[in-house]
Structures are given as C-alpha cells and as structure tokens.
VOBA-1610 file (N, C-alpha, C; in pm, whole numbers, padded with zeros to 5 digits, always signed):
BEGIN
Unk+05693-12927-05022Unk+05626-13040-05087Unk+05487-13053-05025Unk+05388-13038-05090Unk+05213-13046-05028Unk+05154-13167-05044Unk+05091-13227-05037Unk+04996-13335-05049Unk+04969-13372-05174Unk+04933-13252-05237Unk+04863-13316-05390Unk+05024-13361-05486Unk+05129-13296-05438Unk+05263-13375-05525Unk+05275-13491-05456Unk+05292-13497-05320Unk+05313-13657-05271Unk+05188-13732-05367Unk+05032-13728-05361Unk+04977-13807-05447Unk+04960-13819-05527Unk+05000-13709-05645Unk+05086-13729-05772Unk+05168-13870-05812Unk+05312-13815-05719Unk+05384-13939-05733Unk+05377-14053-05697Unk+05264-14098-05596Unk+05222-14221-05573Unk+05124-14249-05649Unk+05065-14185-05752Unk+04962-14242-05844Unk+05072-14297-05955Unk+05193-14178-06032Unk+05294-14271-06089Unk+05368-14377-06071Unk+05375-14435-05887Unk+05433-14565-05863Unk+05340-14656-05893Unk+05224-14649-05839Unk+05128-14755-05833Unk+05084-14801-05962Unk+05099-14703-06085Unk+05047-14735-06222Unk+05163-14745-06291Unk+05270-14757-06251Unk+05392-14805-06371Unk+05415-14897-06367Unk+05476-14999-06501Unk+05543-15080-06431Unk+05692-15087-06443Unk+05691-15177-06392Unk+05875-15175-06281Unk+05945-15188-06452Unk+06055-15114-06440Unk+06163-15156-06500Unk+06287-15171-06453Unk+06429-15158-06510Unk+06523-15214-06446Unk+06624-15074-06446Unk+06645-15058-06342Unk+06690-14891-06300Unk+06843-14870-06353Unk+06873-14793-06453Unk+06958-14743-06545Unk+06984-14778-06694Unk+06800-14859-06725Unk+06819-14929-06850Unk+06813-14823-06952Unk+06767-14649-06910Unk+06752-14556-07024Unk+06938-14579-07115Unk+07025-14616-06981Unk+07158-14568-07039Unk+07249-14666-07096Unk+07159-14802-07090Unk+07218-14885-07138Unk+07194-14957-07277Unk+07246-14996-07306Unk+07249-15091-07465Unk+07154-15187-07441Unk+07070-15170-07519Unk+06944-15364-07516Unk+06962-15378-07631Unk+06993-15529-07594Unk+06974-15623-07768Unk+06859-15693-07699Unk+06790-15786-07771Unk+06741-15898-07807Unk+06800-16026-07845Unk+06798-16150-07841Unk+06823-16290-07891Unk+06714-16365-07913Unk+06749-16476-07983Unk+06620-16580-08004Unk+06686-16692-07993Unk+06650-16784-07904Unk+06695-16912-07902Unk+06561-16973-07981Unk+06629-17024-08114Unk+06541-17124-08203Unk+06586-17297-08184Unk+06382-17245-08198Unk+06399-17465-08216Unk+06369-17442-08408Unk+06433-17581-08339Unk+06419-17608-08564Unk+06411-17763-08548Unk+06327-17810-08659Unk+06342-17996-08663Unk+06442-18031-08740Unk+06548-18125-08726Unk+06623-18116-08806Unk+06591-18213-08909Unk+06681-18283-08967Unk+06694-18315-09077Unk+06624-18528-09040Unk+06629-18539-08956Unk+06575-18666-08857Unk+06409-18651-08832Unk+06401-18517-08817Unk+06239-18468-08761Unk+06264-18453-08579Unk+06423-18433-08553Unk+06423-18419-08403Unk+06411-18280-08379Unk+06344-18242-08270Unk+06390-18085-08222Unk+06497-18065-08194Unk+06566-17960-08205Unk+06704-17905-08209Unk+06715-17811-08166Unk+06813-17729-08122Unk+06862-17577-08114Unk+06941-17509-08255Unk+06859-17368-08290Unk+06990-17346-08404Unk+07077-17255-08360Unk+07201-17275-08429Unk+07321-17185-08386Unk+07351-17132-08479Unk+07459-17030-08446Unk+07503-16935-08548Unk+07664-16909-08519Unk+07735-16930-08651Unk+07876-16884-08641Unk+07891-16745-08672Unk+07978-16686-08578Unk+07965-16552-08668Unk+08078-16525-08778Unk+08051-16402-08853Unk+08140-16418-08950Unk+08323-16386-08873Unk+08415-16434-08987Unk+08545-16388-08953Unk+08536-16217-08917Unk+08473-16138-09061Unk+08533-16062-09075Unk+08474-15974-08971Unk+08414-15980-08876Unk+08302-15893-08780Unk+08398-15826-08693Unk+08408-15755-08650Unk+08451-15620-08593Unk+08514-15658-08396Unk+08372-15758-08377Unk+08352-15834-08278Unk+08304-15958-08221Unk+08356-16023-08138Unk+08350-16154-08161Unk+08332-16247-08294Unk+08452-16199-08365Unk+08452-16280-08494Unk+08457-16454-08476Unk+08361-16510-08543Unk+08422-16665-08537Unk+08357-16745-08442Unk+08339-16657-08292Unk+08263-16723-08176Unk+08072-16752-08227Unk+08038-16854-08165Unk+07904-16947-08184Unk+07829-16841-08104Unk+07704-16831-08152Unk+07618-16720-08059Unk+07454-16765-08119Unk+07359-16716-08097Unk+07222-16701-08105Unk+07208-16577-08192Unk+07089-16558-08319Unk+07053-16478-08368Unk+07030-16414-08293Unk+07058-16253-08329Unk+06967-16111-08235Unk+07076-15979-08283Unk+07060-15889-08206Unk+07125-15775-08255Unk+07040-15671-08157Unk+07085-15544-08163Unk+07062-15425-08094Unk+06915-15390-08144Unk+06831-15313-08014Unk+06686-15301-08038Unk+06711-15179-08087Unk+06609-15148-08197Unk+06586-14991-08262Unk+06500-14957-08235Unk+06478-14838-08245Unk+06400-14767-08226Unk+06248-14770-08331Unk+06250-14850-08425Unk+06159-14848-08508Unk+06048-14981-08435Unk+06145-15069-08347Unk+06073-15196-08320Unk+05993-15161-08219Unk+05844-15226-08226Unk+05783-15235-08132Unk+05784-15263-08013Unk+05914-15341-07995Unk+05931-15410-07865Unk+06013-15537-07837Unk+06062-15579-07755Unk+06213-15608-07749Unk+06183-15753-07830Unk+06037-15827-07842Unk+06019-15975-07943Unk+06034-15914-08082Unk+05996-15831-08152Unk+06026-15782-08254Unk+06138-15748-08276Unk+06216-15694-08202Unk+06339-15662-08227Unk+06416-15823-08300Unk+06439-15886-08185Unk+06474-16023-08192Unk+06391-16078-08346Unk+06293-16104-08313Unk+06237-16138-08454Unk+06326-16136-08615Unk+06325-15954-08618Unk+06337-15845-08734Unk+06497-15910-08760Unk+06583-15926-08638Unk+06704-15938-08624Unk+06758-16116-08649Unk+06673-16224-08639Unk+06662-16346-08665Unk+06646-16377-08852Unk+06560-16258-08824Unk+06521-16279-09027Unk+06627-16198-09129Unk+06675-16106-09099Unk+06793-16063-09136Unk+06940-16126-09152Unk+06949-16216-09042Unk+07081-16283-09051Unk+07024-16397-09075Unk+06940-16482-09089Unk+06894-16565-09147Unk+06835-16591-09287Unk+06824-16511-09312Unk+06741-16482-09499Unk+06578-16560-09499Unk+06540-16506-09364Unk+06397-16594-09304Unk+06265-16500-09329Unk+06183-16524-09389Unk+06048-16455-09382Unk+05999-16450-09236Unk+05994-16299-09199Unk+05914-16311-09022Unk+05819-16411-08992Unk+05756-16414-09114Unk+05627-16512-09069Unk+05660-16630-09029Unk+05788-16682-09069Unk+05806-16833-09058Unk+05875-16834-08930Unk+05877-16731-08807Unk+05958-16705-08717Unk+05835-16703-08598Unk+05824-16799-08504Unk+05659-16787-08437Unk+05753-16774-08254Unk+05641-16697-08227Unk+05661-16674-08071Unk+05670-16768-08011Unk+05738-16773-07904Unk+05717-16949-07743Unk+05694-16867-07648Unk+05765-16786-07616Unk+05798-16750-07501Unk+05935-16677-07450Unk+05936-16579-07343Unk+06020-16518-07251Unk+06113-16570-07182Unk+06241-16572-07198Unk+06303-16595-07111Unk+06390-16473-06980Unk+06436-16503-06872Unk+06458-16402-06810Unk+06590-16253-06912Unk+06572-16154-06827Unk+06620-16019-06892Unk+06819-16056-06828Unk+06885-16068-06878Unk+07048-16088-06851Unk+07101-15956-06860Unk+07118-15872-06703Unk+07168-15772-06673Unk+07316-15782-06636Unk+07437-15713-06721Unk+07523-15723-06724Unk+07619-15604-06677Unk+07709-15640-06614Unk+07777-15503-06555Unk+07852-15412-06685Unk+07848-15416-06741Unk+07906-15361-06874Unk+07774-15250-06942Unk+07632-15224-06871Unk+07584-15148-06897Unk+07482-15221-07038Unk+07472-15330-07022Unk+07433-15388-07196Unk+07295-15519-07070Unk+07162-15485-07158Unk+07038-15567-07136Unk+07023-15658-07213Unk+06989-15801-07232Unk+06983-15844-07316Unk+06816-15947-07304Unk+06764-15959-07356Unk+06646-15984-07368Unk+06635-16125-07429Unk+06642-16236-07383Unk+06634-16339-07485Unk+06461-16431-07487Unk+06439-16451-07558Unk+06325-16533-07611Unk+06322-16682-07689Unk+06251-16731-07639Unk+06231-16843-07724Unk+06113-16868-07873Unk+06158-16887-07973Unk+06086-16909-08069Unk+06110-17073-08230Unk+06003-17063-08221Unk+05991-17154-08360Unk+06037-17101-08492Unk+06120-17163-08551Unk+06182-17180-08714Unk+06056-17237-08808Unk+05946-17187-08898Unk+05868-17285-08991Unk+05971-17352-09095Unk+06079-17368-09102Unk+06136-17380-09237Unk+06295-17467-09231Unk+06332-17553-09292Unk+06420-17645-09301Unk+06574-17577-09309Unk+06627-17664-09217Unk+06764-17526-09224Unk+06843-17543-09357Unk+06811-17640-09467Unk+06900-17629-09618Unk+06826-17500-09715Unk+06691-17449-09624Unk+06595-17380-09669Unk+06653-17197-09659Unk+06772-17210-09540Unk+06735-17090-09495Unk+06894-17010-09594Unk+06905-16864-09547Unk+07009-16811-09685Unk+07077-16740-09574Unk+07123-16752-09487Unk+07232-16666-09428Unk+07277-16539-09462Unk+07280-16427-09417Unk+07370-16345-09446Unk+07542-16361-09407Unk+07619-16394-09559Unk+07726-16387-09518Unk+07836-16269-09454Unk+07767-16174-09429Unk+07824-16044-09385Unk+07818-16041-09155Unk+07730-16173-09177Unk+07735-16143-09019Unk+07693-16270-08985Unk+07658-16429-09088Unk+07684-16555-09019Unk+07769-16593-09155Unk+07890-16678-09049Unk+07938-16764-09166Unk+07888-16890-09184Unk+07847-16992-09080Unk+07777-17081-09087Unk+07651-17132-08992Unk+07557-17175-09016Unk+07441-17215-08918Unk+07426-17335-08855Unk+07383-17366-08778Unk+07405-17506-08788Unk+07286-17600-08638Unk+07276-17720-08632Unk+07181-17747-08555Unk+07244-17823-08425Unk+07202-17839-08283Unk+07221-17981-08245Unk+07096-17997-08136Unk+07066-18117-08139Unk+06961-18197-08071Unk+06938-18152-07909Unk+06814-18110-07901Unk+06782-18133-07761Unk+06869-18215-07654Unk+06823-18370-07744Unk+06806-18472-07690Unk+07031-18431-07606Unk+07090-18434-07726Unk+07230-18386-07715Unk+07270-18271-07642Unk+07218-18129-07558Unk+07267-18037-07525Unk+07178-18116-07359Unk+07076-18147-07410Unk+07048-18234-07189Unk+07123-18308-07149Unk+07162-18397-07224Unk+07300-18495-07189Unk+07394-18404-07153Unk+07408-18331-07234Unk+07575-18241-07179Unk+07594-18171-07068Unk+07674-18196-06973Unk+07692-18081-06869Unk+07791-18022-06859Unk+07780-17848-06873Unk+07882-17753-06891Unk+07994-17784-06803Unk+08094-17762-06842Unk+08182-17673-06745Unk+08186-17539-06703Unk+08239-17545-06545Unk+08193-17411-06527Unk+08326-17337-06476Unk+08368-17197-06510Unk+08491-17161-06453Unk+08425-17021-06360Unk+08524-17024-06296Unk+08505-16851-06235Unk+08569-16753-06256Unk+08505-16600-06282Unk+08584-16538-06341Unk+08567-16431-06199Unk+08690-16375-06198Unk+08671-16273-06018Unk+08642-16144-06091Unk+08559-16094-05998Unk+08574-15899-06015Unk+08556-15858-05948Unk+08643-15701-05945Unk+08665-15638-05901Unk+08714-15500-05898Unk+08627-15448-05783Unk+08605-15267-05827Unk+08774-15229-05867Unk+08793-15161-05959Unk+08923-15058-05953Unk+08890-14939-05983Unk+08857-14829-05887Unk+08815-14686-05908Unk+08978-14629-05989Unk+08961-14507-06048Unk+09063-14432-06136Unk+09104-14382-06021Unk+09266-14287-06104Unk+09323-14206-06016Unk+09213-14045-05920Unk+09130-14028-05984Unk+09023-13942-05968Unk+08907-13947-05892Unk+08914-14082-05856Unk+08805-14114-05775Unk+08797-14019-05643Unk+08682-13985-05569Unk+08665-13885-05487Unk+08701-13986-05372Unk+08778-14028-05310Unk+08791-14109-05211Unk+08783-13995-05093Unk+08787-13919-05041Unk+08810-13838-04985Unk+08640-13816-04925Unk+08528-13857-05019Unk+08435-13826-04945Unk+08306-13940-04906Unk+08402-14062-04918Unk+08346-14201-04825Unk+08448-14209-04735Unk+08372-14278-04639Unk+08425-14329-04506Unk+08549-14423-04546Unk+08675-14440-04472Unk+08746-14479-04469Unk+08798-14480-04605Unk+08778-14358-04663Unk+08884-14370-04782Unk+08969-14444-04889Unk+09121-14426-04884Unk+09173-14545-05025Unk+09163-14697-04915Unk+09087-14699-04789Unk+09096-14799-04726Unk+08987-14910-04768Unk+08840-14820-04779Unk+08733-14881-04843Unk+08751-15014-04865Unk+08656-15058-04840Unk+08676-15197-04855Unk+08565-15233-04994Unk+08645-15238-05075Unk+08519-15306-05191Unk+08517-15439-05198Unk+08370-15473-05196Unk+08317-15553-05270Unk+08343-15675-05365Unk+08384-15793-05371Unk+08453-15860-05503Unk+08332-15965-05506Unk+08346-16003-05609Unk+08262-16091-05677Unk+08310-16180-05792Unk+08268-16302-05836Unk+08260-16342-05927Unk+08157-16407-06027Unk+08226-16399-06150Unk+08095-16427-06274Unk+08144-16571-06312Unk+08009-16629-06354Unk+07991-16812-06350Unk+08043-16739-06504Unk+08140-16838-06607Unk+08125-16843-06732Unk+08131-17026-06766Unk+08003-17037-06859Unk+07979-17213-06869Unk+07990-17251-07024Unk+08063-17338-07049Unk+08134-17418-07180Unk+08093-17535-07188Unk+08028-17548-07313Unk+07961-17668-07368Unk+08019-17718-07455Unk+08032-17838-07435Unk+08130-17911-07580Unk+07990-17984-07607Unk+07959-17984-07768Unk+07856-18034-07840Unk+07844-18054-07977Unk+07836-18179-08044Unk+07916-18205-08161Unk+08030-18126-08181Unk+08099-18148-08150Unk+08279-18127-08182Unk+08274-17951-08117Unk+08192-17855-08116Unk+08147-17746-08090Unk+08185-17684-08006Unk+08211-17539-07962Unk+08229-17499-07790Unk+08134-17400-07805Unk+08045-17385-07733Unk+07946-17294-07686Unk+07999-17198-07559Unk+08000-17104-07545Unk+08054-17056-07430Unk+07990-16938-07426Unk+08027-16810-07299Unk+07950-16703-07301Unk+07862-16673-07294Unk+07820-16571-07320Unk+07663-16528-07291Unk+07544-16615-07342Unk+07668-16687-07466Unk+07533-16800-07522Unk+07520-16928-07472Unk+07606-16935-07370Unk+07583-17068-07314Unk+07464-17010-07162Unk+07524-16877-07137Unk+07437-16861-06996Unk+07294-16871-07057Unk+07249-16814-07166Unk+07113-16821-07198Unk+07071-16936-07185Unk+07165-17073-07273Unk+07120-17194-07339Unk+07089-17278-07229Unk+07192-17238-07101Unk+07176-17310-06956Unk+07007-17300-06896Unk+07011-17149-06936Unk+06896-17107-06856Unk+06779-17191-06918Unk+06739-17212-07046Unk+06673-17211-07134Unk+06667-17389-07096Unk+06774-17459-07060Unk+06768-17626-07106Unk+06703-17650-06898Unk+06738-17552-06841Unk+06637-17587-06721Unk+06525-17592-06701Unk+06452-17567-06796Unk+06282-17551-06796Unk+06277-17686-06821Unk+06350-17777-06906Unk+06330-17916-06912Unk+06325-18016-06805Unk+06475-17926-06755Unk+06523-17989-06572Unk+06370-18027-06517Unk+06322-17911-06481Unk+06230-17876-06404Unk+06065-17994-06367
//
C-alpha cells in the first residue's frame, strides 16, 4: 500500500457523506406524516387504515408511504409519489415541512419519515381502495393530550444450528447481548395507533414538547 492509495482513500472519506452502513442491503421505504385542517379549520394528523385484503398488516392504522424506487429522486419523493397514489392526491397539493429522523430497524428495513402539508379537504381526497380502506383525521390538540402506553418487547440473539461457534472465544458459552424494543400505543378517538406508526408519531409530537 503507497501513499498516493492511502490519499486516495482519504480524499473519498473527507468528501462523502456519511451514510448508514449496510443500507445497500436493506429495504428503504419512505412515510409522510400529514397535517391536514380538518373539518373545524383545526390542524390534525391524517391516518390511514389499511386495506383488509393486503398481504400485510391488513386492517392495522399506519401513515402513507411505501418502498423507494428506483425511478425516485430521493427518499421525499418517494414518500410524496407514494402519499398521492394511496391517496388519489395531485403531488402538487402535497408540500414539504421537513425531516424527521431515519428509523433503523433490526429486520434490515430503513425507513425515512417526513413531515408534510395536505392542500386539500379530506371529503376531497379518493383513496385507493386496493391499499386504504379508510382515512381519517385526529387533532393535534388530541394526540398532545394523549400519553402512550409503553410495553417492552425483549431480544434476543438465537444463532442457528450452523453457527461457527467454534471460532469466538468462549464458544456455545458466549455471552450475547439482550436488549429490548420500546413498542408505544395510543388510544385516540376510539383508535389504537401502535407500531412503527406510533414510534414515528411519538417522535414527531416531541418537537411540540420541546
């Protein structure tokens, strides 16, 4: 190894920027947490039921979004493209806010959520019934009042019968690691929010905290 490869590769550290190390192999979606005024003129959050017939998580409450393609510019577009699709929404009426943090999940899946503006009245909007069954709103003012419940969920490593134990220290003795994951449940108009869409919505109703 000579000099001019070491400063090679320190010209590629210093001019990249950081990403999140094994995201080539993982799944990124996008989300959009929308405000919408409702039907009062209050700001709101909109939600989304998903359909019965969906493959996955049928039925459970979630945030518009879907898997980034390869055609999108970039992980707000994605979200965007993916808001107006299951919504029956003209992009245009879909306006930027802002970033929220990247939700790295041990399951190999990135998820990117954002905050954005609805231009348009939710009796306005057309659902796709193939992937929402119903939409629906609730108040700011109503999800700050609320405080989740929170449960714990434990994990923990279980290597296969195959695992090379044989070439770490102390072997099937190893001591792994355990951990647990916060999962937080919102009861809100009659509603349960839970999951990944409540970790966002948590994250998202602390900027108010703040």
């Amino acid at each position: 190894m000579n000099d001019q490869q070491i400063e090679s590769v320190v010209n590629q550290l210093s001019t990249r920027q950081r990403g999140i190390l094994g995201q080539e192999e993982s799944r990124r979606t996008a989300v959009l947490v929308p405000l919408i005024r409702d039907e009062h003129g209050e700001w709101s959050v909109l939600f989304e039921k998903r359909a019965s017939t969906l493959r996955s998580q049928a039925g459970e409450i979630c945030f518009p979004g879907g898997h980034i393609e390869q055609s999108d510019h970039n992980e707000w577009e994605a979200a965007r493209r993916e808001t107006s699709e299951e919504l029956g929404l003209d992009p245009d009426k879909i306006m930027y806010a802002g970033d929220l943090d990247i939700l790295v999940l041990s399951s190999s899946l990135l998820i990117y959520p954002y905050v954005g503006f609805i231009h348009r009245k939710i009796s306005e909007l057309a659902p796709n019934p193939d992937e929402v069954e119903e939409v629906f709103t609730v108040s700011l003012r109503t999800l700050l009042d609320t405080i989740p419940d929170r449960f714990d969920i434990d994990l923990r490593f279980e290597p296969g019968e195959d695992f090379p134990y044989h070439l770490i220290a102390n072997g099937r003795d190893y001591k792994w690691k355990h951990g647990k994951l916060p999962e937080y449940f919102y009861e809100a108009d009659g509603r349960i929010i839970w999951g990944l869409t409540a970790r966002i919505l948590l994250h998202f109703l602390q900027f108010f905290r703040r």
